[in-house]
C-alpha positions in Angstrom: -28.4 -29.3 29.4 -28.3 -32.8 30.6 -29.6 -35.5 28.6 -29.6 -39.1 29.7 -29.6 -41.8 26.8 -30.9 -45.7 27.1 -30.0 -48.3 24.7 -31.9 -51.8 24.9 -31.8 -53.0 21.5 -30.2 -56.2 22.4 -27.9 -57.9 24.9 -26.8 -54.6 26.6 -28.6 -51.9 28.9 -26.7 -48.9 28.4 -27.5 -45.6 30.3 -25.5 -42.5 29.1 -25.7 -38.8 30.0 -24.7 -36.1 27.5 -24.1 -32.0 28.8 -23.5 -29.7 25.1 -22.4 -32.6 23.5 -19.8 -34.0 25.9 -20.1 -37.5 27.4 -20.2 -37.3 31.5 -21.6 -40.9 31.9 -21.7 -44.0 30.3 -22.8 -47.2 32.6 -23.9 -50.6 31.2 -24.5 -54.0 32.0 -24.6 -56.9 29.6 -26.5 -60.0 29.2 -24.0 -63.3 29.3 -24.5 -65.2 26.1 -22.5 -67.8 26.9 -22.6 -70.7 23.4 -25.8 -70.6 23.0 -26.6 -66.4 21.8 -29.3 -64.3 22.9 -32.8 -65.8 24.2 -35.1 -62.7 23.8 -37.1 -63.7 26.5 -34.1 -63.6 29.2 -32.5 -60.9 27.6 -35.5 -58.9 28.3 -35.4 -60.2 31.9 -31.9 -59.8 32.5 -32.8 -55.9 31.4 -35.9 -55.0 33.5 -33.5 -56.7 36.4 -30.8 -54.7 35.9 -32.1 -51.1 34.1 -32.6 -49.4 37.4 -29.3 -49.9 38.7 -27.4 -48.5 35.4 -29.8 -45.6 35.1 -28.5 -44.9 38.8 -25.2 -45.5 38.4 -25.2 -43.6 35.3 -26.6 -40.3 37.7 -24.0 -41.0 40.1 -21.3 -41.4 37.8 -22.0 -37.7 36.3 -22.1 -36.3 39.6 -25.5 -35.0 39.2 -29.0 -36.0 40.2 -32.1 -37.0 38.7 -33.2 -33.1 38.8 -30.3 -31.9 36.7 -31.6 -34.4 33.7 -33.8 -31.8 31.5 -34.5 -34.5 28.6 -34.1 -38.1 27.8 -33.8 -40.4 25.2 -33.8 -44.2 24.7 -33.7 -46.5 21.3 -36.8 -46.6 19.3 -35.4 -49.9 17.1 -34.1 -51.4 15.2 -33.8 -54.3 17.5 -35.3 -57.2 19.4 -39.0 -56.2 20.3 -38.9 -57.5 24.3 -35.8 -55.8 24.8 -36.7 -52.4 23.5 -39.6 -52.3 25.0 -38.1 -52.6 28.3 -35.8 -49.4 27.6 -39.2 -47.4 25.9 -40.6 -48.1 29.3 -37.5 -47.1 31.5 -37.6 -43.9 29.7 -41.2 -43.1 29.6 -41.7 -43.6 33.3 -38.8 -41.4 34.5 -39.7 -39.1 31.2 -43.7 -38.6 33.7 -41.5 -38.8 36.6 -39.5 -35.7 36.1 -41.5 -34.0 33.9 -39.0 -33.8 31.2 -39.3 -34.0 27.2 -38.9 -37.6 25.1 -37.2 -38.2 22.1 -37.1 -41.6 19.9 -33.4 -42.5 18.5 -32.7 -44.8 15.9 -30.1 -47.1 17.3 -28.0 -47.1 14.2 -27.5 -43.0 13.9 -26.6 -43.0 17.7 -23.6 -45.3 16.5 -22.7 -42.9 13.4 -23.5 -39.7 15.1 -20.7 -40.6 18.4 -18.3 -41.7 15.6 -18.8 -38.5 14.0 -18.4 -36.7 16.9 -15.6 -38.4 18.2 -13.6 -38.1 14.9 -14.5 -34.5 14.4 -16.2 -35.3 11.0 -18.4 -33.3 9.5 -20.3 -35.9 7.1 -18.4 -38.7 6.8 -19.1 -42.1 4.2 -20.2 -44.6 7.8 -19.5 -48.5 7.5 -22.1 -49.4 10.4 -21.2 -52.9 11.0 -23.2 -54.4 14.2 -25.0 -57.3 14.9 -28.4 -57.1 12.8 -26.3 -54.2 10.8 -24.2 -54.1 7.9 -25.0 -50.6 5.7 -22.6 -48.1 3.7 -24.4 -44.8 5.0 -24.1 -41.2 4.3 -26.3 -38.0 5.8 -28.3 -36.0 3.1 -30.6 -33.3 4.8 -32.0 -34.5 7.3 -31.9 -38.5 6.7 -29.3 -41.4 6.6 -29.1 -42.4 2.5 -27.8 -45.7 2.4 -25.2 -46.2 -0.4 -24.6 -50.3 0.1 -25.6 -53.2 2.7 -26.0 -56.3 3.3 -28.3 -58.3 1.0 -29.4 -61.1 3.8 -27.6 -61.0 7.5 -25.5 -58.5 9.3 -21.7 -59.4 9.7 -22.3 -59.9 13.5 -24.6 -61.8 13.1 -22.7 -64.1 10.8 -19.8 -63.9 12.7 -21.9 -64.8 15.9 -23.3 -67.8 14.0 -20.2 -69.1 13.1 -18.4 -68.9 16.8 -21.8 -71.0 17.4 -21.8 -73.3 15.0 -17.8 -74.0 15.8 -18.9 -74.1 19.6 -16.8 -70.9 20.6 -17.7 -69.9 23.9 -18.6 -66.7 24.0 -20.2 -66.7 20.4 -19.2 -63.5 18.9 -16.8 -61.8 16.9 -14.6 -60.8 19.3 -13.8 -64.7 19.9 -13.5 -65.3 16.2 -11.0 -62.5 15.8 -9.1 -64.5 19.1 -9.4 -67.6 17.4 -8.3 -66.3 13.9 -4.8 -65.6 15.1 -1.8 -67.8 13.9 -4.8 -69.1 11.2 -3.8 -69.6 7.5 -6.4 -68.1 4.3 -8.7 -70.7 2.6 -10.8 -69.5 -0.1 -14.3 -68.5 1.1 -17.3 -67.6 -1.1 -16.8 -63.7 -1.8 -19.9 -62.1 -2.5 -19.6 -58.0 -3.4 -22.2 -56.4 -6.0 -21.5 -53.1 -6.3 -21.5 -51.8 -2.8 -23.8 -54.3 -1.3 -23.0 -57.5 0.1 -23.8 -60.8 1.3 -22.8 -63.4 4.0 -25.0 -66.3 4.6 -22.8 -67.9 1.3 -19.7 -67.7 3.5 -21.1 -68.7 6.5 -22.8 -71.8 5.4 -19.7 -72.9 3.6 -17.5 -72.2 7.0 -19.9 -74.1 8.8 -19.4 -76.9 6.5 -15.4 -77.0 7.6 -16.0 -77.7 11.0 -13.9 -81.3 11.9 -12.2 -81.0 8.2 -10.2 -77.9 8.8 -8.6 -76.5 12.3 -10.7 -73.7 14.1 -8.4 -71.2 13.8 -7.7 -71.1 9.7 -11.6 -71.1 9.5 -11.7 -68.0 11.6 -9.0 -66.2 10.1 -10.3 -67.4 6.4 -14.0 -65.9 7.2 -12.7 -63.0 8.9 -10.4 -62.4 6.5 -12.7 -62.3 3.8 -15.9 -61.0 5.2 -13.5 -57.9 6.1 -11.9 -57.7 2.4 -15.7 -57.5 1.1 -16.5 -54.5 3.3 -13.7 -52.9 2.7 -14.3 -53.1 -1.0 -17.6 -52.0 -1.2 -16.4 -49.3 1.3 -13.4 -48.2 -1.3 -16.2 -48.1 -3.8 -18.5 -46.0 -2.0 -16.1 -43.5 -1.2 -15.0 -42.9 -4.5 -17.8 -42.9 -6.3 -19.1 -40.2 -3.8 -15.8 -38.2 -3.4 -16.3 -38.2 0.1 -12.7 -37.3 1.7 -14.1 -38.3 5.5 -14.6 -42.4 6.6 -15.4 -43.3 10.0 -16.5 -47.4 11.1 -18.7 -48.0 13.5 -20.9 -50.3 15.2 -19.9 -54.0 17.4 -18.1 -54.9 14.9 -16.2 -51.6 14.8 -13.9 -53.0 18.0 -12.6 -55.1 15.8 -8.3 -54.4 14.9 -7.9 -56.5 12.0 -11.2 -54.3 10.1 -10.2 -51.0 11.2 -6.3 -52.2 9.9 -7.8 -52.7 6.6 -9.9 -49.9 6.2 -7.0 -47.5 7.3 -4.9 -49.0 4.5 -7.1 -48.3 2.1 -8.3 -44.7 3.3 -4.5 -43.8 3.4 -4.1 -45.5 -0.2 -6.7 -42.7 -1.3 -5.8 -40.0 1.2 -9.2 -40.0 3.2 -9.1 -39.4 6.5 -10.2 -42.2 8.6 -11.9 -42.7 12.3 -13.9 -44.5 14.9 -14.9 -43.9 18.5 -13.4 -45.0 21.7 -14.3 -49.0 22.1 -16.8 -48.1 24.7 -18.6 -46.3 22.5 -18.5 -48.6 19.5 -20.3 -51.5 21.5 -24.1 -51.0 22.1 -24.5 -47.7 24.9 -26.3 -45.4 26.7 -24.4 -42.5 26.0 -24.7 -42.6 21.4 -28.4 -42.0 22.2 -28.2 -39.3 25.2 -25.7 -37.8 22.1 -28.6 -37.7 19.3 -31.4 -37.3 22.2 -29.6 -34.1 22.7 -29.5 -32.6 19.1 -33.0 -33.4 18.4 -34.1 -32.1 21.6 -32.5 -28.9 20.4 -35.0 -28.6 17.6 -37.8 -29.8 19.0 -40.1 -30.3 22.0 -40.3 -34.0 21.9 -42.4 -36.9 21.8 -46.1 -37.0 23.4 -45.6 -40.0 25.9 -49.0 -42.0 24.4 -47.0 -41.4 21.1 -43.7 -43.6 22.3 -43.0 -46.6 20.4 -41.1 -49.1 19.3 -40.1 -50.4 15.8 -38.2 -53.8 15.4 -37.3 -53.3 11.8 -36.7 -49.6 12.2 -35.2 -48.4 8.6 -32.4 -45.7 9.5 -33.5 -43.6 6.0 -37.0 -43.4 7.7 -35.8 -41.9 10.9 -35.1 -37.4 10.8 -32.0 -36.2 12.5 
């Protein structure tokens, strides 16, 4: 059956649909951060402007209509509060529209479970690495346990921080990784307890750099080591579970230099390693159509006066 999927958590509206586990549509439009990040306020704008058009485009890009959708889904948290709740409400409406059954995803297991699926894992160790997100994670039962993460800010975020702070424009990772090339290493504060982590030590001290060093040997030095301390904790996770499956996911996921590192090291141990598709590793409709689907599979849904959202949604407190 078709499922659609929305994702609102932050600077992108996504709007996927999902038939027996198989991607048919995955429309999206993003917010424009420009130097300055995201403004919750007209991120949410920019969202209830544009919602209706992706959930449309996302039907006509299946080839099917709005009476061949039998469920639907859309991202319950974690995330910033305006933004979700325009997606809850998107969903709900068409949810009384079409009569149709509701589930609540957590946006973090849509990014592990299309990862999964996409590698052909079974239970993989996940490095979720996103924006507000940086957690070693691995599925017992029916919950996420998490093995490591990130003692104060998630690696996008950091990253995002810095491309501000050094007046990158757009500020995020993807221009860091841009601006990194042709850099040379510095020592950066390396922070790795076990297989948790932290970040704010090495941003702060980056920060610091800007006018003393070029912009390009701070980039590669951060993202150099901020990717050395994930894959660490990663290495460690993975042994000390005797997990033979790894798969990266998340923003920061679309990143080549991490997914170089972390394949090095899998092959070192002889763990298979994978990700999804690009599209499917930034912020999308179609991860939560995925997981709106298997849930929907076990159960009838969620009353509609029992929809919510959770900013600070823990992904060990969410069932799958």
């Amino acid at each position: 059956m078709a499922i659609l999927g929305i994702e609102s958590s932050a600077h992108t509206f996504g709007a996927g649909i999902v038939d027996k586990g198989k991607v048919i549509a995955n429309e999206k439009a993003m917010y424009k951060i420009g130097k300055t990040g995201m403004i919750p306020k007209e991120v949410a704008q920019f969202h209830a402007e544009n919602g209706a058009h992706v959930i449309s485009s996302a039907i006509e890009a299946s080839g099917l209509s709005y009476r061949d959708i039998k469920g639907i889904g859309y991202t319950k948290g974690p995330g910033i509060g305006n933004c979700l709740y325009i997606g809850m409400v998107a969903a709900k409406t068409l949810a009384k529209r079409l009569s149709i059954p509701i589930v609540l995803v957590h946006h973090g297991i849509g990014h592990i479970e299309i990862a999964k699926e996409m590698s052909g894992f079974r239970n993989p160790i996940a490095l979720y690495v996103s924006g507000g997100n940086s957690q070693l994670l691995q599925k017992q039962g029916q919950h996420y346990k998490v093995l490591g993460e990130t003692f104060d800010i998630g690696i996008g975020n950091m990253l995002d921080a810095l491309a501000r702070n050094l007046g990158l424009n757009p500020a995020w990772g993807s221009t860091i990784e841009k601006a990194a090339e042709n850099g040379r290493y510095m020592t950066m504060p390396y922070t790795v307890k076990g297989m948790d982590f932290s970040f704010t030590g090495l941003l702060t001290h980056a920060s610091k750099l800007k006018g003393a060093e070029s912009t390009s040997d701070i980039c590669f030095s951060v993202q150099e080591t901020a990717f050395a301390m994930l894959t660490e904790a990663t290495e460690r996770a993975l042994l000390l579970t005797g997990s033979k499956e790894l798969c990266v996911c998340g923003g920061v996921a679309q990143s080549k230099r991490l997914k170089r590192a972390l394949s090095l090291m899998a092959e070192e141990h002889g763990i298979k390693f994978g990700y999804a598709e690009d599209q499917f590793n930034a912020d999308n409709g179609a991860m939560i159509a995925l997981v709106a689907e298997e849930l929907l599979q076990r159960n009838t849904g969620t009353r509609i006066q029992d929809c919510s959202i959770e900013q600070k949604y823990r992904i060990e407190d969410a069932i799958l």
